[in-house]
C-alpha positions in Angstrom: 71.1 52.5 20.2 70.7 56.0 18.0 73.8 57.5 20.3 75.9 54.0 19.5 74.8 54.0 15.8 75.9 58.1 15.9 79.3 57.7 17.6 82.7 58.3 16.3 83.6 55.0 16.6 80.4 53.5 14.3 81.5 56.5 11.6 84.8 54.8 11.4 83.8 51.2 11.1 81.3 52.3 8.2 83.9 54.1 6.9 85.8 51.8 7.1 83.6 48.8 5.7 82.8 51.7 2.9 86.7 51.4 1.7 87.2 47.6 2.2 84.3 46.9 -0.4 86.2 48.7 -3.1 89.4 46.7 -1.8 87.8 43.5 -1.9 86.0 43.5 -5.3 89.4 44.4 -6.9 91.1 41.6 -4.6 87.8 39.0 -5.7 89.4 40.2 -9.6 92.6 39.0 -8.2 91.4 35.9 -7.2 89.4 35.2 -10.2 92.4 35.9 -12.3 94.8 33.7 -10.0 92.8 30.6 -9.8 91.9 30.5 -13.8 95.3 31.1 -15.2 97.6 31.6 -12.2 98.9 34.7 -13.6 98.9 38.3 -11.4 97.9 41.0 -13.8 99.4 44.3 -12.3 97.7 46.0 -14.6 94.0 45.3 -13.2 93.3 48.4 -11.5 94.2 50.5 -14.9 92.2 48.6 -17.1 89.3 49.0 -14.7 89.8 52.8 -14.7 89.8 52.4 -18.9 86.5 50.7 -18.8 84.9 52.8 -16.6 86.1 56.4 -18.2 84.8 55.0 -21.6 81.6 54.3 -19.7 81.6 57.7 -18.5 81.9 59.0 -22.1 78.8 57.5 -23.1 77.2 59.3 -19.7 78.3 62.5 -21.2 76.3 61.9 -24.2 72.9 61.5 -22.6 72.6 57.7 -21.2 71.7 56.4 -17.9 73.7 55.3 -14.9 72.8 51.6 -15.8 73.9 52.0 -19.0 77.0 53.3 -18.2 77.6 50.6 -15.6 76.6 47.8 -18.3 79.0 49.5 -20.7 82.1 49.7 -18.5 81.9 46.6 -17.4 81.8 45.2 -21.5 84.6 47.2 -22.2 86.2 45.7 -19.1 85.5 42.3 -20.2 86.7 42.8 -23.7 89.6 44.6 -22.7 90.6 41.7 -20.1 89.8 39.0 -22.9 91.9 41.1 -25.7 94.7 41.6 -23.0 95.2 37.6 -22.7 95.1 36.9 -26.6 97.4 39.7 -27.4 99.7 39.7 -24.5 99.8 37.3 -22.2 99.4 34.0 -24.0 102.8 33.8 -25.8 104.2 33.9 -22.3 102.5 30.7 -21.2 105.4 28.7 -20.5 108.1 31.2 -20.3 109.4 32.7 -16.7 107.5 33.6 -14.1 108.9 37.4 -14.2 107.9 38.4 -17.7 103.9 38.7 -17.3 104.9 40.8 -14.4 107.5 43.3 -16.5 104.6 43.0 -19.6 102.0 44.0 -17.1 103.4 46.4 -15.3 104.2 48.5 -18.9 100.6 47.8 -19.9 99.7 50.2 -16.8 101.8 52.7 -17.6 100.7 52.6 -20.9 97.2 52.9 -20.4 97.6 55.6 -17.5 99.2 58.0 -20.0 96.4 56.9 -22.6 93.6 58.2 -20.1 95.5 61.4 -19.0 95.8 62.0 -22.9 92.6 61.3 -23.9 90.7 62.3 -21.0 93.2 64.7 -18.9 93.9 64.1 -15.2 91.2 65.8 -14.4 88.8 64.0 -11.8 85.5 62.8 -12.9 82.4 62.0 -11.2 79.4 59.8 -11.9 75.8 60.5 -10.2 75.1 57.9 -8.2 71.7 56.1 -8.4 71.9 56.0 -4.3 71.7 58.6 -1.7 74.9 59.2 -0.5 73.4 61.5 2.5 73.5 59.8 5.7 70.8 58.1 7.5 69.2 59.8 10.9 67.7 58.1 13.7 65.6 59.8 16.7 67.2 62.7 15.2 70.9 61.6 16.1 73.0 60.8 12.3 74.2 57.2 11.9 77.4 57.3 9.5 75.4 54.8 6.7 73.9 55.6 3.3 71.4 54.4 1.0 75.1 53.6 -1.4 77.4 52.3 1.4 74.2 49.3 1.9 74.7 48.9 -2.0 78.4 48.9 -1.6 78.2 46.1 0.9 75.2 43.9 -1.1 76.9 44.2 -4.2 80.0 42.6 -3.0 78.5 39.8 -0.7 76.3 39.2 -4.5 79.6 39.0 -6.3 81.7 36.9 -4.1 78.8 34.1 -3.4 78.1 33.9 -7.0 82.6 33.8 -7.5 82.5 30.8 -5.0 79.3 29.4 -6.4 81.1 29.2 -10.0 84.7 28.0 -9.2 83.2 25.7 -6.4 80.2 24.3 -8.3 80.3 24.5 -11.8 81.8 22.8 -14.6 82.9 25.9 -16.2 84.3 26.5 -12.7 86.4 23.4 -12.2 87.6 23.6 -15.6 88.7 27.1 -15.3 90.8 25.8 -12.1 91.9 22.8 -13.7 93.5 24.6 -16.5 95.6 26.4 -14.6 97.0 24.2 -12.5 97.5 21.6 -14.9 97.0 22.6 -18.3 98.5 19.6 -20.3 96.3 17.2 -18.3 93.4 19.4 -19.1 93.7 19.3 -22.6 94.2 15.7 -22.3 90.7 15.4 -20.6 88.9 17.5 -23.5 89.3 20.4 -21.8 89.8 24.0 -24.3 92.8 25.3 -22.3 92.9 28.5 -24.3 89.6 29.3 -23.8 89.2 28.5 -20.2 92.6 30.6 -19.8 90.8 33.6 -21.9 87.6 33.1 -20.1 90.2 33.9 -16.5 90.7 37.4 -17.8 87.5 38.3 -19.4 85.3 37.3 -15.7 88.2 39.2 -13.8 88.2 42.6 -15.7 84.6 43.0 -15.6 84.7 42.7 -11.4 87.5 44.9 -11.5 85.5 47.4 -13.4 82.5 47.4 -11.2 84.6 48.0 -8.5 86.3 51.2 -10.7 83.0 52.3 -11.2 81.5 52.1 -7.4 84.9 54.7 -7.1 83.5 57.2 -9.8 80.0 57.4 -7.9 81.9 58.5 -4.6 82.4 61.7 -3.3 85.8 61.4 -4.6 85.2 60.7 -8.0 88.0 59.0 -10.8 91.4 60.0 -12.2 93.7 57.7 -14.4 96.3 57.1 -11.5 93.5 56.5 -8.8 93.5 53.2 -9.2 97.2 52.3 -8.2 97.0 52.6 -4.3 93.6 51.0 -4.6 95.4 48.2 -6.3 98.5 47.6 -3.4 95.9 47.8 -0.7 93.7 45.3 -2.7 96.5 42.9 -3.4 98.0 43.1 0.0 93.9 42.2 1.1 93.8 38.9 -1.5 96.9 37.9 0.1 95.9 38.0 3.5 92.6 36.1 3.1 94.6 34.0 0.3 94.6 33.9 -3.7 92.2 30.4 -3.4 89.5 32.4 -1.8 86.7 34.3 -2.6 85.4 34.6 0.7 89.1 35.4 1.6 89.4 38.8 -0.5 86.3 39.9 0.6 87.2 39.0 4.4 90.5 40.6 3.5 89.5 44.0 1.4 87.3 45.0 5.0 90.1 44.1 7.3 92.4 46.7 5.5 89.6 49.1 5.1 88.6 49.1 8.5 92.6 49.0 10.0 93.5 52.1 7.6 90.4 53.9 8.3 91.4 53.4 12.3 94.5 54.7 11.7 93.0 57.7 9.9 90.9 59.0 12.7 93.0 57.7 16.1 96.8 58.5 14.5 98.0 59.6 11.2 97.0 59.4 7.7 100.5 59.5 6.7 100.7 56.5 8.6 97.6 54.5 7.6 98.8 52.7 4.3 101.3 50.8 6.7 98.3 49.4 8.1 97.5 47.0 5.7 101.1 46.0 5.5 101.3 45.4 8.9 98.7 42.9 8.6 99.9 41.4 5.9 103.0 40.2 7.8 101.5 39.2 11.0 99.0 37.4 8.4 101.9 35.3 6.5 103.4 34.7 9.6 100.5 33.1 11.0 99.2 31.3 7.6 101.8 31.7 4.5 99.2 30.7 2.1 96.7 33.0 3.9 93.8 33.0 6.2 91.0 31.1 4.3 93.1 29.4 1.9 92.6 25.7 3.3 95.6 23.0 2.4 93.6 20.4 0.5 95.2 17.7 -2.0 93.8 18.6 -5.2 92.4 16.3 -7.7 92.7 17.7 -11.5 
């Protein structure tokens, strides 16, 4: 079992499972985002990378990893919350297009904010878990202390996702608002809030997963996030926008495919991966793999 654990072929699916966690706690963002105010915020991955570089700040100045992780994800939250208020919600109502084109400037914006502010140079947290792999009868299995945090981290966040929007009141009224906001209001529900609320749960997953990236080997930078952000998209597609379980299902599908690709052909050729999947995927089940056609009652 040591030998199987050891093989080439085990390195790559941990690898692989490794790189579809970070893809599917952005993607569970995406699906928090979409199901509470059915708005895509292109901008996601950059204002994860915000939170977590000013959480890396306050690192530099003497605090704790748990700190720092507590911090990022505040400023994440805030940021999402301030983002909605300031420049999303006079577009309720108004084409489809323009969140997109407002979104899409907000990353740009805050990209050239970080590389001002903080350079483009690539910073690392120290990570509370070993990152040295794991040996058995004196053969190395391709698995770290961090890679099992990784993995329990996300299966935490996506139960306790499904749990809320599943079983909660806070939960059905986030979904109810956006998909039928006038009735909503009608009903007693605080729109506005519920729509704010959206934004401020889905930043602060998005910058858990931002700072899971900064504890790597690999560490931050302020465009990081971008391909992290495609390959996360493309994974809350597959497993479909209604689904938490979906995203996370989805994230280690493209981690695992690209990571396969990596080692047995090209990595100039293993971003197609994901969207070779994605088509076979929407071919298959347009509104994705987990997403379930139900009636729904508002």
């Amino acid at each position: 079992m040591s030998v199987f654990l050891s093989s080439p072929f085990m390195h790559n699916i941990f690898a692989g499972l490794a790189q579809g966690i970070i893809y599917s706690l952005v993607a569970l963002s995406l699906v928090i985002i979409w199901q509470s105010t059915h708005v895509l915020n292109f901008a996601q991955g950059a204002m994860a990378m915000i939170a977590t570089y000013i959480g890396m700040t306050e690192i530099d100045r003497g605090i704790g990893y748990w700190w720092c992780v507590i911090i990022s994800v505040l400023v994440g939250m805030a940021l999402g919350g301030v983002t909605e208020r300031v420049l999303i919600r006079p577009l309720y109502g108004k084409p489809e297009i323009n969140p997109i084109v407002v979104m899409v400037g907000f990353l740009g914006f805050l990209e050239a904010l970080a590389a001002a502010i903080w350079t483009s140079t690539t910073r690392n947290i120290t990570e509370p878990f070993s990152q040295i792999y794991f040996k058995s009868n004196g053969h190395l299995v391709f698995l770290s202390s961090f890679i099992i945090f990784q993995i329990v981290l996300a299966m935490g966040i996506m139960l306790s996702v499904a749990a809320l929007f599943r079983f909660t009141k806070l939960g059905l009224q986030l979904r109810a608002s956006a998909l039928a906001p006038e009735v909503s209001r009608l009903l007693g529900v605080r729109v506005s809030r519920m729509l704010t609320i959206g934004w401020i749960l889905s930043a602060g997953v998005g910058a858990i997963a931002a700072v899971i990236i900064a504890s790597g080997n690999f560490g931050l930078f302020p465009t990081d996030m971008d391909g992290i952000f495609v390959a996360s998209f493309i994974a809350a597609a597959v497993g479909g926008l209604e689904s938490p379980l979906g995203a996370v299902a989805g994230g280690l599908i493209i981690g695992l495919a690209e990571q396969f690709i990596l080692a047995y052909w090209s990595p100039d050729v293993a971003p197609l991966g994901g969207i070779i999947i994605l088509v076979v995927a929407l071919m298959i089940r347009p509104q994705g793999l987990f997403t379930k056609n139900t009636i729904r009652r508002v």
